[in-house]
Steps between C-alpha positions, in 0.01 A plus 500: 500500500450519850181380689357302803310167492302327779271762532113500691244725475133541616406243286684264821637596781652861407419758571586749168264499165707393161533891443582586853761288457601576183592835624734410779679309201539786304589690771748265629638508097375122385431426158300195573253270773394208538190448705454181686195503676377152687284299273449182389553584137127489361484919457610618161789724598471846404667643142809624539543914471688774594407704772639818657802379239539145661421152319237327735479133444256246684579173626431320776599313853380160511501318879612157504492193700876546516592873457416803272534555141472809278369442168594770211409521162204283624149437289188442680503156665214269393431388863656632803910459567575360853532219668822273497844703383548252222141580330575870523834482346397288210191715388682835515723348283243349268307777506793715360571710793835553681501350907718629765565373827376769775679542825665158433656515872237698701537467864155408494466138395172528326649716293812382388573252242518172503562264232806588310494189220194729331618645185457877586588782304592739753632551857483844735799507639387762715156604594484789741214373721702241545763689604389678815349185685839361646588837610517591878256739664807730546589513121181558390375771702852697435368417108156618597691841705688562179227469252414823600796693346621224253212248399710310224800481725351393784314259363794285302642557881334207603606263143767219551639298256236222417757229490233241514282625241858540258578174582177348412541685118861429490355088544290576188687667319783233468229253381325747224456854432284711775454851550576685816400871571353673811155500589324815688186350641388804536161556717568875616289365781541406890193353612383623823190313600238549184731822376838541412757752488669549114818426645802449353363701203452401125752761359749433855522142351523589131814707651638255703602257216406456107506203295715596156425354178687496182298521183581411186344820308374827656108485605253626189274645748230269458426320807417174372848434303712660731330250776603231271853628458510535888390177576768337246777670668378365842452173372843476384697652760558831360521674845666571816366646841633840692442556873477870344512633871844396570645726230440626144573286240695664160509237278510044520600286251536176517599256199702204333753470214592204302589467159382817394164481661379679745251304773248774713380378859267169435629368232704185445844460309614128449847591621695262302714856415645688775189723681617845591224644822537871519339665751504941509354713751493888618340621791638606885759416607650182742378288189564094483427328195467088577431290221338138621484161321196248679532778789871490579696789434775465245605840456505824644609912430478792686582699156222602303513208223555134540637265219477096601576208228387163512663258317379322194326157603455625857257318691107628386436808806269789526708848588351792617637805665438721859612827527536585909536817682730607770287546820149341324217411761469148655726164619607401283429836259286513240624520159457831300451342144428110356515419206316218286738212384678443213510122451818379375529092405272289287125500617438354815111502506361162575409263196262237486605207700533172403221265704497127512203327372205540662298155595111557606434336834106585492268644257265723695130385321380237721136537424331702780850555654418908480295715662362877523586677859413850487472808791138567605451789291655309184380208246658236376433190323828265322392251203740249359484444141750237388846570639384890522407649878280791436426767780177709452536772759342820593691729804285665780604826631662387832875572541560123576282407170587172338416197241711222433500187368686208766628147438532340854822286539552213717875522525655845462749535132823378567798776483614576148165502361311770266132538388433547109246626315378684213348810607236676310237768667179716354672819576894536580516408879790388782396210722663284721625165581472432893604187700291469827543347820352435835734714733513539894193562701258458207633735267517453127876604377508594143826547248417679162683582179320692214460449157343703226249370225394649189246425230794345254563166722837486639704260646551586904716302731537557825772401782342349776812565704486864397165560685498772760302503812209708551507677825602287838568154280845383526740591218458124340206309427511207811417119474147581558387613195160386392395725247575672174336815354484736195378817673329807344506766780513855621877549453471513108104540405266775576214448682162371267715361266385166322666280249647152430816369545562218273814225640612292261614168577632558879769287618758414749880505323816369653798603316761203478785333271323205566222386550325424858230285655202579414329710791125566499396839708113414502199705523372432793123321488235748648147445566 
C-alpha cells in the first residue's frame, strides 16, 4: 500500500480540508494518510474512513522543548502533551500510540531534534520542508520555474541526501529497533503576510514521493481494522520510501534467508546460522543497489538483484538497503528507495542496568520545610502529613500559570544525586521537578525534568543531573542553587484545572558501593 504521512490540514496550519486532501491522494494514486496536525494531544482524533477511496487516519504533531514528535495510533491525552522531549516520548508510549521523530535535522534549530538517548520509535529520514531550506536562491527559483511544467520533478529537484538525518537513525538503529520512512509535512501553503499561496500542492507532494507498506493480509474495507493493520506494519518496519519522481518503480523486495526462514524488513533473526540479505528491484534504468550495515556500505550491484551473506555469529548489525539513480537531484544525490532494516544478531535493545545501592543523604520532611508558590491567577496551598508533601492546586488561565510546592536548600545537591518519591495525583497529571537558582543580573535560572502521576501511587525518581534548562539558564544546574520545586504548570495542565498532588516520602538519594558521610541539604528557616 502506498500513502503519505506528515500531513496538515485546516485544522493547523494547512491549508486543504481532510476531503480536499483526500482527493489529491486519490488522485495522486495513495491508498492511505496520515494526518498530523499541531496539537498537544488532548483532541480525540477523528475515526478512521475511507474517503474518495483513501484510508484517512488522525494523529498528531506534538512541539517539544527539544524537537517535534508525531504521535500515531494515539488516544486522547488526559492532560496536554508538551513540554520537555523526555515527557512526550514516555506518554505516547504509555498511552499506546506510535512516536516519530519529525524533521530530526531541520536547518532550523527549534525544530530539529535533540536528545537522541530517548527511546523513540521512529525517525524521518527525510522531511521535505526540510529539504528546501539549505538550498540556494538559484536552485530554488529554477525549482519554482520548473514547477510550472513538472511540479513533482521539480520539486524532488531541490532534495539531497539527508546524510545527517540517516546517520542519526543508523545511531539508533544499532542500539534497538527504529523505524525510518519519509515524512511529507505537507502544508500546501506559502504564507504571504496573513494569506498564503497553496504551494507546493497536496497531490504535487503525494507525487513527489510515497511511503510503501507491506501488509500482512489484504485490507477488509473497514476503516477501523485496516487502520490497525496499517499501523502494525509501520510499527514494525514493514516499509520502504520512493522519491516516485525520479522514476517509476516496478516492483522492491527486500528480505533475509536463514535456515529456512524467511526475515521481511524490521524484523530480527539471531544469526547464529548464516543470514542470506536479498535485495530485488525493477524500475529505470542507471540502477545501484547498496546494501548498508550501521550506515556503511558493504555491498553494492548495478544488476537488478543483490544477494549478500553474513556469516553465522557475525557481530549483532542492522542492514538496510538504497537503491540510487544515475543522474538523481542533489550533492551528494538523493537516494531513490530505503528500505527499513532487517536486524541480524541477538537483540541489542538496552536492558535494565545494574545500579549500586542507593544511600539517602536527606529526607525531604523537615516540618514547615515546604511551601505553596503559585502565578497570580493560580492557587496553591502544600500540607505535610507525615512523610507525605501534598500540593492542593488550582491553575489560572495565564499562559505562564503555575503552583508548586518548594523546599528551599541551603547548599545545592551534590552531583550524582536523584529525588524519590511516590507519586500519586486526583486525576492522571505530568508535573515537574525544577532546581532553581539566583542567576546574573537578578534573574531566577530554572532546570526542569517531568514526571507523570497517576491515581495508583507510583514510585518516580528523578536524575538531578538529567535536568534541562528552561530558556536562557545554563545547560547545568550551577553552585548556586537554593531551591527545589515540584511544579504543576502550563506545559502539561489546562488552564482552571484543580487537584492534588500527593509526594510520598521525598528524598535526596546518592547512589554508592559504599556508604558516604552523612550530608544534610536543609530547608532553609523562613519567617
Amino acid at each position: 500500500m502506498r500513502g503519505s504521512l506528515h500531513i496538515h490540514s485546516v485544522q493547523s496550519d494547512g491549508s486543504g480540508t481532510v476531503a480536499e486532501i483526500a482527493a489529491a491522494a486519490s488522485r495522486a494514486g495513495l491508498d492511505f494518510l496520515v494526518l498530523t496536525d499541531h496539537g498537544d494531544g488532548t483532541r480525540a482524533p477523528a475515526v478512521p474512513a475511507y474517503r474518495s477511496g483513501v484510508l484517512c487516519l488522525d494523529g498528531v504533531e506534538i512541539s517539544t522543548d527539544g524537537g517535534h514528535y508525531l504521535a500515531l495510533g494515539l488516544p486522547r491525552a488526559p492532560y496536554p502533551l508538551g513540554g520537555d522531549a523526555a515527557g512526550v516520548v514516555e506518554d505516547v508510549a504509555r498511552l499506546g500510540g506510535l512516536g516519530i521523530v519529525a524533521h530530526p535535522a531541520s536547518p532550523k534549530p527549534e525544530l530539529a531534534w535533540r536528545d537522541w538517548s530517548l527511546p523513540v520509535d521512529g525517525v524521518e529520514w527525510l522531511n521535505a520542508d526540510s529539504q528546501w531550506r539549505d538550498e540556494s536562491l538559484t536552485s530554488l527559483a529554477a525549482a519554482v520555474l520548473g514547477y510550472g511544467f513538472r511540479p513533482p520533478e521539480s520539486l524532488a529537484a531541490v532534495f539531497d541526501r539527508p546524510a545527517a538525518a540517516l546517520s542519526h537513525w543508523d545511531l539508533q538503529t544499532a542500539r534497538r529497533r527504529v523505524v525510518g520512512l519519509a515524512g511529507s509535512d505537507a502544508h500546501a501553503r506559502v504564507p504571504i503576510g496573513s494569506f498564503g499561496i497553496p504551494f507546493p500542492t497536496y497531490e504535487t507532494l503525494f507525487r513527489a514521493f510515497s511511503v510503501h507498506v507491506e501488509l500482512r493480509r489484504a485490507w477488509s474495507g473497514d476503516p477501523r481494522a485496516d487502520a490497525e493493520a496499517l499501523l502494525d506494519a509501520v510499527r514494525a518496519g514493514r516499509l520502504y520510501t520512493v522519491i516516485d519522481a525520479l522514476g517509476e518503480l516496478a516492483h522492491f523486495r527486500y528480505r533475509a534467508r536463514s535456515g529456512g526462514a524467511v526475515i521481511e524488513m524490521g524484523e530480527r533473526v539471531d544469526g547464529t546460522e548464516p543470514v542470506a540479505l536479498e535485495v530485488s528491484v525493477g524500475g529505470p534504468p542507471g540502477r545501484e543497489i547498496v546494501l548498508f550495515r550501521q550506515g556503511r556500505a558493504v555491498a553494492r550491484s548495478r544488476a537488478s538483484a543483490l544477494r549478500f551473506e553474513v556469516p553465522g555469529g557475525a557481530a549483532p548489525a542492522a542492514y538496510r538497503a538504497e537503491v540510487g539513480l544515475d543522474g538523481a537531484p542533489g550533492t551528494p544525490p538523493v537516494p531513490w528507495i530505503v528500505s527499513n532494516p532487517i536486524y541480524v544478531g541477538a537483540g541489542q535493545d538496552p536492558v535494565a542496568e545494574s545500579r549500586p545501592a542507593a544511600v539517602e543523604i536527606d529526607a525531604l520532611t523537615v516540618p514547615g520545610g515546604w511551601r505553596a508558590e503559585r502565578s497570580d491567577d493560580s492557587e496553591a496551598g502544600v500540607e505535610q502529613v507525615g512523610d507525605d508533601v501534598r500540593l492542593r492546586f488550582r491553575l489560572g488561565a495565564g499562559p505562564d500559570r503555575f503552583a508548586s510546592a518548594a523546599y528551599g536548600l541551603e547548599a545545592g545537591p551534590p552531583p550524582g544525586v536523584s529525588l524519590r518519591f511516590e507519586a500519586a495525583a486526583s486525576r492522571p497529571l505530568r508535573a515537574s521537578v525544577q532546581l532553581r537558582s539566583a542567576g546574573e543580573a537578578g534573574r531566577r535560572w530554572r532546570w526542569r525534568r517531568s514526571f507523570h502521576a497517576g491515581v495508583t501511587p507510583a514510585p518516580v525518581r528523578v536524575d538531578l543531573g538529567d535536568l534541562v534548562p528552561v530558556g536562557p539558564a545554563p545547560p547545568r544546574p550551577t553552585a548556586g542553587v537554593d531551591s527545589l520545586l515540584v511544579v504543576v504548570d502550563s506545559a502539561n495542565t489546562a488552564a482552571g484545572t484543580a487537584g492534588v498532588l500527593t509526594l510520598g516520602a521525598p528524598r535526596l538519594v546518592r547512589e554508592s558501593s559504599r556508604r558516604p558521610r552523612r550530608r544534610q541539604v536543609r530547608a532553609v528557616k523562613r519567617r
